[in-house]
C-alpha positions as CSV (number, residue, x, y, z in Angstrom):
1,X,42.4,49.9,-17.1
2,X,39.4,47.8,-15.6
3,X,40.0,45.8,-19.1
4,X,43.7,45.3,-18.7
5,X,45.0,41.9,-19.9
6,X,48.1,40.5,-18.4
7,X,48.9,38.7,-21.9
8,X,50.1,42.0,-23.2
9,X,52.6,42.4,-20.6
10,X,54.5,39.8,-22.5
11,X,55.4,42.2,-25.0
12,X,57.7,43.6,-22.7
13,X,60.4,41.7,-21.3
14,X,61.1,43.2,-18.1
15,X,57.5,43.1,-16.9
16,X,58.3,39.1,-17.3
17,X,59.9,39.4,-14.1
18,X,56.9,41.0,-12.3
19,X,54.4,38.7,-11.2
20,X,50.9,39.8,-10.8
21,X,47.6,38.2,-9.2
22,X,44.6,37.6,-11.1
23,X,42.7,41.2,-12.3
24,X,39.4,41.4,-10.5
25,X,38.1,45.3,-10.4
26,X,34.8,43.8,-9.4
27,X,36.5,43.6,-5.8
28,X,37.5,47.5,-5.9
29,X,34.6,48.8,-4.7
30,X,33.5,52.8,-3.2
31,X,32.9,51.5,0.2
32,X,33.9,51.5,3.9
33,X,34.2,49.2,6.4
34,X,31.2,50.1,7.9
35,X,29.1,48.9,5.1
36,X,30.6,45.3,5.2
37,X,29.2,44.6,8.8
38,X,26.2,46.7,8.1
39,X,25.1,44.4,4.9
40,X,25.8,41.5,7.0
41,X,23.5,43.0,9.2
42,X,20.9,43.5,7.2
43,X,21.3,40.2,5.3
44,X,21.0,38.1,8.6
45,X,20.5,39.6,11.8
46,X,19.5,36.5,13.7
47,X,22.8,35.0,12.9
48,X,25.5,34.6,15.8
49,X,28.3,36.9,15.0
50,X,30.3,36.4,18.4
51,X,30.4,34.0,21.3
52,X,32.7,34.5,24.8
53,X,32.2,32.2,27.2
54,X,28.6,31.4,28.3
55,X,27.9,34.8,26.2
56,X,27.0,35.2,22.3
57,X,25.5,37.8,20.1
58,X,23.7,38.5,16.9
59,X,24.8,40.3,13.4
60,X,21.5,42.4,14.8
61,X,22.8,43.0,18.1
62,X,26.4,43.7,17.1
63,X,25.4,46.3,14.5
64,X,22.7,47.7,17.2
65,X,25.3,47.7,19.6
66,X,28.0,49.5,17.6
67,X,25.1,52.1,16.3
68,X,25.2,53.2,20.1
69,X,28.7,53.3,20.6
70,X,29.4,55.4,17.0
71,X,26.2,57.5,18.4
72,X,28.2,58.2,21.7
73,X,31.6,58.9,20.0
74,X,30.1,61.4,17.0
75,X,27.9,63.3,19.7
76,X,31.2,63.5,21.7
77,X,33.3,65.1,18.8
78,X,34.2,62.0,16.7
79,X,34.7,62.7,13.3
80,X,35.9,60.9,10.2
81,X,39.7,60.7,9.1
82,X,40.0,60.7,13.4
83,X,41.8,58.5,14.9
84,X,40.9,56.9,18.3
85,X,42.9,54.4,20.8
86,X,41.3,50.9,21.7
87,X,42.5,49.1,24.9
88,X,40.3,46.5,26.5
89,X,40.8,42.7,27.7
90,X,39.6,40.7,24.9
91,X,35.8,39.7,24.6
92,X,33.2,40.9,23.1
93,X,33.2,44.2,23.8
94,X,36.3,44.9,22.6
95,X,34.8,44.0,19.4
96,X,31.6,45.6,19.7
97,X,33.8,49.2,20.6
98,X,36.1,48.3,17.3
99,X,33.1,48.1,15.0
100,X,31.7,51.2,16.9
101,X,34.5,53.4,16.0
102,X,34.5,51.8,12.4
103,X,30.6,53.1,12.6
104,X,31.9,56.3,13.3
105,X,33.6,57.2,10.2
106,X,37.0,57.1,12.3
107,X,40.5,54.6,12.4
108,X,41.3,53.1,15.3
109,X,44.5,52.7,17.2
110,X,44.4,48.8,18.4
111,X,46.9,48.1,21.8
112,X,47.3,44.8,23.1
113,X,45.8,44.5,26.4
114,X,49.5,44.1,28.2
115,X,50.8,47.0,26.6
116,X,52.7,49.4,29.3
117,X,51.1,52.9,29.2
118,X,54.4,54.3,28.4
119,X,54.0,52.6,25.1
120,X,49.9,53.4,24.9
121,X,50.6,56.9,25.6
122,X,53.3,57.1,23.4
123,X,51.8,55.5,20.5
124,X,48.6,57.9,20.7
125,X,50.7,61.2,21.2
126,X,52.3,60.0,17.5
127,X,49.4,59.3,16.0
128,X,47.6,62.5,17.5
129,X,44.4,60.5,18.7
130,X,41.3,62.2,19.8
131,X,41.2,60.0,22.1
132,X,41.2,56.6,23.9
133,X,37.9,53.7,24.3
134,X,38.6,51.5,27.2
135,X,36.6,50.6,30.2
136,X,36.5,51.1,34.1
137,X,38.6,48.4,35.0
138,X,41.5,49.7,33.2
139,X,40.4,53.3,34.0
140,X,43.0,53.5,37.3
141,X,45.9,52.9,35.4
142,X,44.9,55.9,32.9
143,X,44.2,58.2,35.6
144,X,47.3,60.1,35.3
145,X,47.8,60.0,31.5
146,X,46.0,63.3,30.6
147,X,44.2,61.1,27.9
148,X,40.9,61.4,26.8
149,X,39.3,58.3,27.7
150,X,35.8,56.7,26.7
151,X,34.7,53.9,28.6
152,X,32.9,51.1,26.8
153,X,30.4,50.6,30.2
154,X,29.3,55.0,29.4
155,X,29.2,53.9,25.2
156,X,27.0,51.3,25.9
157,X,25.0,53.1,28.2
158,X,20.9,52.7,27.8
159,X,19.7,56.2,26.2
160,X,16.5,57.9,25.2
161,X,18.6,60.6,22.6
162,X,18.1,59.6,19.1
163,X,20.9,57.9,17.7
164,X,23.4,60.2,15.9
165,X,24.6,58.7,12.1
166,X,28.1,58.5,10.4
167,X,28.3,61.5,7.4
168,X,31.3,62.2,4.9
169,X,33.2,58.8,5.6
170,X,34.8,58.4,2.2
171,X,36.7,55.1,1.0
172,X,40.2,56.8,1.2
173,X,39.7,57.9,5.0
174,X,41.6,56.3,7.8
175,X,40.2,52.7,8.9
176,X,43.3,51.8,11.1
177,X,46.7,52.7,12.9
178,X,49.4,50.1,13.7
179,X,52.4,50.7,15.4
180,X,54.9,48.1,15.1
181,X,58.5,47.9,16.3
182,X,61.0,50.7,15.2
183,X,64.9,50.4,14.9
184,X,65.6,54.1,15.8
185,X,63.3,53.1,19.5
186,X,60.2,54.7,19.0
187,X,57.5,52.3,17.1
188,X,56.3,53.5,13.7
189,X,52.7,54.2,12.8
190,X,51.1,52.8,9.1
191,X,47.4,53.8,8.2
192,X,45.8,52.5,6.7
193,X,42.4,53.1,4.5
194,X,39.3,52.1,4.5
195,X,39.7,51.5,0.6
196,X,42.2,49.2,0.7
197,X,41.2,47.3,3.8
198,X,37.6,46.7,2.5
199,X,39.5,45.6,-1.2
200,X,42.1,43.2,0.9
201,X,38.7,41.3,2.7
202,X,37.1,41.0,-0.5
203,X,40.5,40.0,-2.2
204,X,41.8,37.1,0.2
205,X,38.3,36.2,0.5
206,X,38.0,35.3,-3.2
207,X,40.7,32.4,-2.6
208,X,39.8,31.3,1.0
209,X,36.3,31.1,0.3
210,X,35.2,31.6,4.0
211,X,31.1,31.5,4.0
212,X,28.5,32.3,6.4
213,X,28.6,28.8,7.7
214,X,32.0,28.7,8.8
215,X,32.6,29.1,12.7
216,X,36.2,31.4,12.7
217,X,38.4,31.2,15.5
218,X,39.1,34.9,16.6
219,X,42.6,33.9,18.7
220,X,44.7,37.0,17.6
221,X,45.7,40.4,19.6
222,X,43.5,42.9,17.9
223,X,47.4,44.8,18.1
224,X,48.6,42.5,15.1
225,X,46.8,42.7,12.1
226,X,46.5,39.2,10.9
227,X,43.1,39.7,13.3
228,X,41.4,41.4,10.6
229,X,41.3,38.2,8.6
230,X,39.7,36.5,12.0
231,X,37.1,39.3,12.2
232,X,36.1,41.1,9.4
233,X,36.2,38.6,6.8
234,X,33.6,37.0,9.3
235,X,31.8,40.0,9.2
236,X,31.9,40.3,5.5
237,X,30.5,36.9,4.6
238,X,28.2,37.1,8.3
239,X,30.1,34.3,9.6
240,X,30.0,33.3,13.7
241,X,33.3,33.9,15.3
242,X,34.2,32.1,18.5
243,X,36.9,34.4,20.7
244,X,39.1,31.9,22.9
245,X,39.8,33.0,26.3
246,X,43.5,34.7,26.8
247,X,44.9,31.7,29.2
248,X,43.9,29.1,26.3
249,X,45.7,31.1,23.3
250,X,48.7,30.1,23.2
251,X,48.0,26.9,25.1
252,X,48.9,23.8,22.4
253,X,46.9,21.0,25.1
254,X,44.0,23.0,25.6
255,X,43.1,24.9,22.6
256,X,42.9,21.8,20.3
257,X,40.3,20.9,22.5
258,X,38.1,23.7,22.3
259,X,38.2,24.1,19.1
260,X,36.8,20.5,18.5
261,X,34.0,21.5,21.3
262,X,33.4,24.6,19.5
263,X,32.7,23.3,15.8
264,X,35.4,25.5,14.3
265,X,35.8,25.4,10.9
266,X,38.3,27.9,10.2
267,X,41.7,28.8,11.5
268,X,44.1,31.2,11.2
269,X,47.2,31.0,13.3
270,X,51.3,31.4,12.8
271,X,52.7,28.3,12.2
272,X,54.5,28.2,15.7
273,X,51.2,27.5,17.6
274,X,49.8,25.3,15.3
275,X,53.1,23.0,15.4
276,X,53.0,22.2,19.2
277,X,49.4,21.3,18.8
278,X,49.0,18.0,20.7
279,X,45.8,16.9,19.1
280,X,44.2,16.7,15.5
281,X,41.1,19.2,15.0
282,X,39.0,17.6,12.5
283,X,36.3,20.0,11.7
284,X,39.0,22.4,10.6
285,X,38.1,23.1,6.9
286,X,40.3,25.1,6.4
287,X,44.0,26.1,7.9
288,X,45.5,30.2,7.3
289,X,49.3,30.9,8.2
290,X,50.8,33.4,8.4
291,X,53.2,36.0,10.1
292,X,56.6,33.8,9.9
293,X,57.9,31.2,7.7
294,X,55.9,27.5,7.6
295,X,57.5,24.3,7.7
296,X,57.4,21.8,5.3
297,X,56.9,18.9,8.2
298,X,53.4,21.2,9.4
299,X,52.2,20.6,5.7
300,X,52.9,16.7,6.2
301,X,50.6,16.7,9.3
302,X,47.7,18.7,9.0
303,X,47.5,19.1,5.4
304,X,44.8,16.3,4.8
305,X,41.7,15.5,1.5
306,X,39.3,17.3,3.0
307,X,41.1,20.6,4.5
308,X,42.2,23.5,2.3
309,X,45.7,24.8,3.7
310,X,47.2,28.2,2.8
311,X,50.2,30.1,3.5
312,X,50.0,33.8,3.5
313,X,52.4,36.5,3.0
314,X,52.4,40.0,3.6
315,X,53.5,43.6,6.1
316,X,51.7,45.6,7.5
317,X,52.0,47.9,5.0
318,X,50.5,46.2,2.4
319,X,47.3,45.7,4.5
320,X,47.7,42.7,5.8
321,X,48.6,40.5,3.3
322,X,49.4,40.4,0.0
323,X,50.4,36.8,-1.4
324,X,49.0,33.2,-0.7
325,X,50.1,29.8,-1.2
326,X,48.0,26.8,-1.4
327,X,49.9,24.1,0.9
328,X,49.7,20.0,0.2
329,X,51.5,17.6,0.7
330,X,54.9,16.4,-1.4
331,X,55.1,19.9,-2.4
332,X,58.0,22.8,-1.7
333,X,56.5,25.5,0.9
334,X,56.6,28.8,-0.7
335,X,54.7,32.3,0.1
336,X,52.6,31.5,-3.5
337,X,51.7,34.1,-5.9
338,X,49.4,37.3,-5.5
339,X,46.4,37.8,-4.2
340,X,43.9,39.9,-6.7
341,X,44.3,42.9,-8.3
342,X,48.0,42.6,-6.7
343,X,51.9,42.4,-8.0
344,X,55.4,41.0,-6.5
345,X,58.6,41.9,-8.1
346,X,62.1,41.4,-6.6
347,X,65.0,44.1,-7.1
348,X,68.2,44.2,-6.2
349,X,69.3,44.4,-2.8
350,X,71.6,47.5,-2.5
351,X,71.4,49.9,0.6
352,X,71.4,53.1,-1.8
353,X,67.7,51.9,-3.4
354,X,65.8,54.8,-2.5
355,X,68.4,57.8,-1.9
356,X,70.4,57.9,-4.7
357,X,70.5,55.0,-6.8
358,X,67.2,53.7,-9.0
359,X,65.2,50.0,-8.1
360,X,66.8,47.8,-10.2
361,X,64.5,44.7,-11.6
362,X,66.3,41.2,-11.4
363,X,65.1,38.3,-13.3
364,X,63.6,35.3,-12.0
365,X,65.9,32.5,-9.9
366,X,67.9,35.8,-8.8
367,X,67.8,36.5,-5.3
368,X,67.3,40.0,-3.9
369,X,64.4,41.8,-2.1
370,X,60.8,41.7,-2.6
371,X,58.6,44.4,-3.3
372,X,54.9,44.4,-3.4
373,X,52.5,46.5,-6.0
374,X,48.7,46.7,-5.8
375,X,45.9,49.0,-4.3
376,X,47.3,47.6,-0.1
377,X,49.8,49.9,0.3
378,X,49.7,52.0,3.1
379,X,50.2,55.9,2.4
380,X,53.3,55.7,4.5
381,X,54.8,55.8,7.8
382,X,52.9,58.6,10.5
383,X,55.0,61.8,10.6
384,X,57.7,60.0,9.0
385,X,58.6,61.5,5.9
386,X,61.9,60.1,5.5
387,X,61.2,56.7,6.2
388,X,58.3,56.9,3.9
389,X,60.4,58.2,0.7
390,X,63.1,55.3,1.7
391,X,60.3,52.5,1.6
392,X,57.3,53.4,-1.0
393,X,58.7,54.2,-4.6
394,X,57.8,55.6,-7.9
395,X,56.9,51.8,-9.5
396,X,59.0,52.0,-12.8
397,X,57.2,49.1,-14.1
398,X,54.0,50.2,-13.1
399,X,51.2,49.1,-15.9
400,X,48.4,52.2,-14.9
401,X,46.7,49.3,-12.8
402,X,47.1,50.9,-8.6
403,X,50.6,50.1,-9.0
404,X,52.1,53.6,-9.6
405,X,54.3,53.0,-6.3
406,X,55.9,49.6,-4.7
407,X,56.7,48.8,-1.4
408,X,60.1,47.4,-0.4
409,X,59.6,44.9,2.5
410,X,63.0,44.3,3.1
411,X,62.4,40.6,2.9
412,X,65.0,38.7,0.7
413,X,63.1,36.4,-2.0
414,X,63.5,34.7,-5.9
415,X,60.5,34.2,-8.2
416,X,61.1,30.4,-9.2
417,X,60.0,29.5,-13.3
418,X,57.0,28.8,-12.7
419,X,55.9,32.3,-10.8
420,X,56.1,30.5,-7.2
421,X,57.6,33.1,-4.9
422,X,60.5,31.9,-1.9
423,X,61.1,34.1,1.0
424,X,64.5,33.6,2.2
425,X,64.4,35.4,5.3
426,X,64.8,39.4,6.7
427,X,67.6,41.5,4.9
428,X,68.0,43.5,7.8
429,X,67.2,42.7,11.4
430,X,63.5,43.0,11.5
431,X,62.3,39.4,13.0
432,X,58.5,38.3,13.7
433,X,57.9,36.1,17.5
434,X,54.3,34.6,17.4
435,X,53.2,36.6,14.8
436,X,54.2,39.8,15.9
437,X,56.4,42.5,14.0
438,X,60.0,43.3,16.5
439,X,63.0,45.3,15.6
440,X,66.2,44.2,17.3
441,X,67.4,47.3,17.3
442,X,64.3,48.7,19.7
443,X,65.1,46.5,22.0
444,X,68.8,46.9,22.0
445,X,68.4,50.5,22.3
446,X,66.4,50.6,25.0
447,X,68.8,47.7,27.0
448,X,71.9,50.6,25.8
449,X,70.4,53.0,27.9
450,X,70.4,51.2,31.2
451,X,73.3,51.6,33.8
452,X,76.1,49.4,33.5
453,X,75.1,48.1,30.1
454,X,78.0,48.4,27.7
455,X,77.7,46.9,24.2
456,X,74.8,44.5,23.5
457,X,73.2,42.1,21.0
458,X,69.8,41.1,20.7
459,X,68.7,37.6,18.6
460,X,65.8,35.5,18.0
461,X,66.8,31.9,18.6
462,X,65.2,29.0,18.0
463,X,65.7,26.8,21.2
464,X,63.3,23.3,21.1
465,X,61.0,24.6,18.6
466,X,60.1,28.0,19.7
467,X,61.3,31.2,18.7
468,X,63.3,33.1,21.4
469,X,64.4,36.3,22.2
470,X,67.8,36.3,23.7
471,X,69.7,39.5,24.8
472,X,73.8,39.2,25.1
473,X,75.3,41.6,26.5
474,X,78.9,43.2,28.0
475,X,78.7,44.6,31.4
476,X,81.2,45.2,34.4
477,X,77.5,44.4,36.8
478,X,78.9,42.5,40.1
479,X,75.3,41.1,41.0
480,X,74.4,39.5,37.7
481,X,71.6,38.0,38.9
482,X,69.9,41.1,40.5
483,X,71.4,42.7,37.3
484,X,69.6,40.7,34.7
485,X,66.1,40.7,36.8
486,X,66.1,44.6,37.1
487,X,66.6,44.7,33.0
488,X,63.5,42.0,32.7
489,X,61.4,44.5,35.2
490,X,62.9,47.8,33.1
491,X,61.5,45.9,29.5
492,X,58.6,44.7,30.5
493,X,57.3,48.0,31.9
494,X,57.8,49.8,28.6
495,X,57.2,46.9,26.0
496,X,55.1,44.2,24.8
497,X,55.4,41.0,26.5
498,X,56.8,39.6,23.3
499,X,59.8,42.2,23.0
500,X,61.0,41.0,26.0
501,X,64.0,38.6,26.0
502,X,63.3,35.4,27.7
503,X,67.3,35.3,28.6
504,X,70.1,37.6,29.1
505,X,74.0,36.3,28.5
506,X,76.2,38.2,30.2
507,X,79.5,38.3,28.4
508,X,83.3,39.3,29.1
509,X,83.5,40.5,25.5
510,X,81.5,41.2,22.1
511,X,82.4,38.9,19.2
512,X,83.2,41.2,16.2
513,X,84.0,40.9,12.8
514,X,87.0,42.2,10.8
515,X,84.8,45.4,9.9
516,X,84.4,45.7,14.0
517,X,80.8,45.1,13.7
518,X,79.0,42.2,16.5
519,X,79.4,39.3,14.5
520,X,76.1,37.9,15.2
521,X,76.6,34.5,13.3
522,X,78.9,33.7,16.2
523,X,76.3,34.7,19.2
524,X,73.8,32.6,17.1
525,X,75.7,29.5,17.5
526,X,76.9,30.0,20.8
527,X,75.5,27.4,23.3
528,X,73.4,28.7,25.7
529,X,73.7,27.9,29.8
530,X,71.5,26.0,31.1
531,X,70.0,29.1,32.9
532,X,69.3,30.6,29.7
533,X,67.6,27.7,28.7
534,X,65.1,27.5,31.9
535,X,64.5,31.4,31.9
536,X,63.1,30.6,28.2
537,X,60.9,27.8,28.9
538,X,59.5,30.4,31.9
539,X,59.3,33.5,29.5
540,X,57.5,31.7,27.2
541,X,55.2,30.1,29.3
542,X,54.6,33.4,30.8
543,X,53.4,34.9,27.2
544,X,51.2,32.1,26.3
């Protein structure tokens, strides 16, 4: 099939309606992730790969480095197809212990740094990790988890004992493990391999055209997987990536700034972040968004002659991404067609797909949801069988070409004439804030379960240009304000900063509709109090 060609597809009418990217087998390759940053290595080990600070390191170092900590975890019990739990503040040794498990033939688990350990320890109990790299400053908060925890100050420890080697990693072994929101409460695990990771970096790459003279901005949780594109394309091409400081991440004054005193080159960011910047970054060559829908008016300002632009699109599940768009100006903002050796197709959206009724394939300009084909796809969801067979289906249309199965993202979208694809939005109540992945329902189960809440609402709002989490709910509380504050401590001890409401409206009643369900159109376009308002502005300052 290396020899397929797409002309032939013509011939039949229906596969009209599937669009696919350009066929490139050349970038399907028997290889692990491993090998990327070892060839980098080996190509130009006197090359910065990171900087932190006053702090920088080689390609040399890094791999050097990450042969020690892979030597540590393999003589500990490490093997490949394990999967092991990273948690450290962000620098560069939390890089340094990610390629050293990737050294190690094993996946890792990445948690943000202000994840509860609720969450951490629930999340690696799922997953059934060997255990857990960290470090000593985090180390008293473990103490009572039971976990098995490797520090990266005892990894990196100097030793005489030869170095132990990575054996038997194969391409379709674990690379990685992320948990993102679930709607039943308990987040949902998708691995995946080292074969479709290493054929994504090669993939995207082959449109971005990121080079070993670019200077990457690394500014992403390694939690949410649009970090990948930060780091490991770097690593592929031997590119120097700059990590920014947590207190400057989110921060639209300062960030601009050091990114112009930095030299960077290369940005990837969600469009939220890079709409409140308050200054121009001129050495940026070249602009990636992703993880929510991009305005039109962001095109308009930083789309310039000498920047490329791009909008990307793609779950989790699909490895990271699986469409791109190049943005200009005067031009419609769309998600843009697939990346290499990958497919989109849009069926129709009907709640039975899946159970008992057959993916149905609608033509283009008709609306319904989008499905992605290609060599991406995750193997499914960790110990969930059910969910898995409701999500990744026999491909009807498949051509032979890694697109036996298709992956419904539950997005809504229409393929215009000319092959561009338009995401309309979620066609359930999955939402993304800054990037990151959230199930209303998660969140509204958890608020369910406190005392004296009754029914409740949970919806992203946008509220002066920033998304916004804001929870309504019905309760018979006679201390609202002690009320609401003992929900905010609740949330934010057993989820992510960003899952927690920034606001909760208290309400005498739930608006329904006719069918008795929370007529959320309503809450949506209910004015909020000026509390609700201020409590925003503070959440979100808070998770910048």
């Amino acid at each position: 099939m290396n020899n397929l060609n797409l002309s032939t597809l013509g011939q039949n009418e229906q596969s009209l309606d599937v669009i696919y990217g350009p066929i490139q087998p050349e970038l399907l390759r028997e290889e692990v992730l491993a090998d990327l940053l070892e060839a980098s290595a080996r190509r130009t080990p006197q090359h910065v790969a990171l900087i932190f600070g006053e702090r920088q390191i080689s390609y040399g170092e890094l791999d050097q480095q990450a042969d020690q900590v892979a030597s540590a975890l393999i003589s500990a019990g490490v093997r490949p197809g394990d999967i092991v739990g990273l948690w450290l503040p962000r620098g560069i040794e939390l890089l340094v212990m990610q390629a050293g498990i990737a050294k190690a033939g094993a996946a890792w688990l990445p948690l943000d740094q202000d994840t509860p350990v609720e969450r951490l320890q629930i999340c690696l109990d799922d997953a059934s990790a060997v255990g857990l790299v960290s470090c000593d400053a985090l180390m008293p908060v473990l103490a009572d988890t039971g976990l098995k925890v490797w520090t990266a100050e005892h990894l990196l420890r100097p030793t005489d004992a030869a170095l132990v080697r990575r054996s038997g990693v194969l391409p379709d072994h674990p690379a990685y493990v992320i948990y993102t929101s679930g709607s039943t409460g308990k987040p949902k695990g998708i691995l995946i391999s080292q074969r479709s990771i290493c054929h994504f970096l090669r993939s995207e790459n082959a449109i971005l055209g990121i080079r070993a003279s670019d200077r990457v901005y690394q500014g992403f949780s390694v939690a949410f997987d649009m970090s990948f594109e930060e780091i490991w394309i770097a690593y592929l091409v031997g590119a120097t990536l700059w990590i920014g400081p947590k207190e400057t991440s989110g921060d639209p004054e300062t960030l601009p700034r050091l990114l112009n005193e930095q030299r960077i080159s290369v940005l990837h960011a969600v469009p939220t972040l890079l709409a409140l910047f308050s200054e121009d970054v001129p050495g940026l060559r070249l602009i990636n968004l992703g993880g929510e829908m991009c305005p039109e008016s962001l095109v308009d300002r930083w789309a310039t002659p000498n920047r490329q632009m791009f909008n990307t699109y793609g779950p989790t599940e699909a490895t990271v991404s699986a469409s791109l768009a190049r943005l200009s100006r005067g031009r419609p903002v769309s998600i843009g067609t697939p990346l290499p050796n990958y497919g989109l197709l849009v069926i129709a959206n009907d709640p039975a797909v899946g159970s008992t009724l057959a993916p149905s394939l609608l033509p283009r300009g008709e609306v319904g949801e989008l499905c992605i084909i290609g060599p991406g796809l995750a193997e499914g969801y960790l110990g969930r069988p059910d969910l898995t067979q409701e999500k990744f289906l026999p491909n009807p249309w498949s051509t032979g070409y890694h697109d036996a199965r298709l992956y419904r993202t539950g997005d809504l979208a229409r393929i215009d004439d000319d092959g561009q694809v338009q995401c309309l939005g979620r066609a359930d109540d999955q939402v993304k804030i800054r990037g990151f992945r959230v199930e209303l329902g998660e969140i509204e189960s958890l608020l369910a379960q406190q005392p004296c809440v009754g029914t409740v609402a949970v919806l992203l709002r946008n509220e002066a240009g920033v998304d916004q989490l804001i929870a309504y709910l019905v309760s018979d509380t006679s201390t609202p304000s002690a009320f609401t504050s003992q929900l905010r401590k609740t949330l934010q001890a057993q989820l992510p900063p960003y899952m927690v409401p920034g606001h909760f409206e208290l309400l005498d009643s739930m608006p329904r509709l006719t069918s008795g369900k929370i007529d959320r159109k309503t809450l949506k376009a209910r004015p909020l109090t000026v509390e609700a308002k201020a409590a925003s502005a503070e959440s979100d300052a808070a998770l910048a």
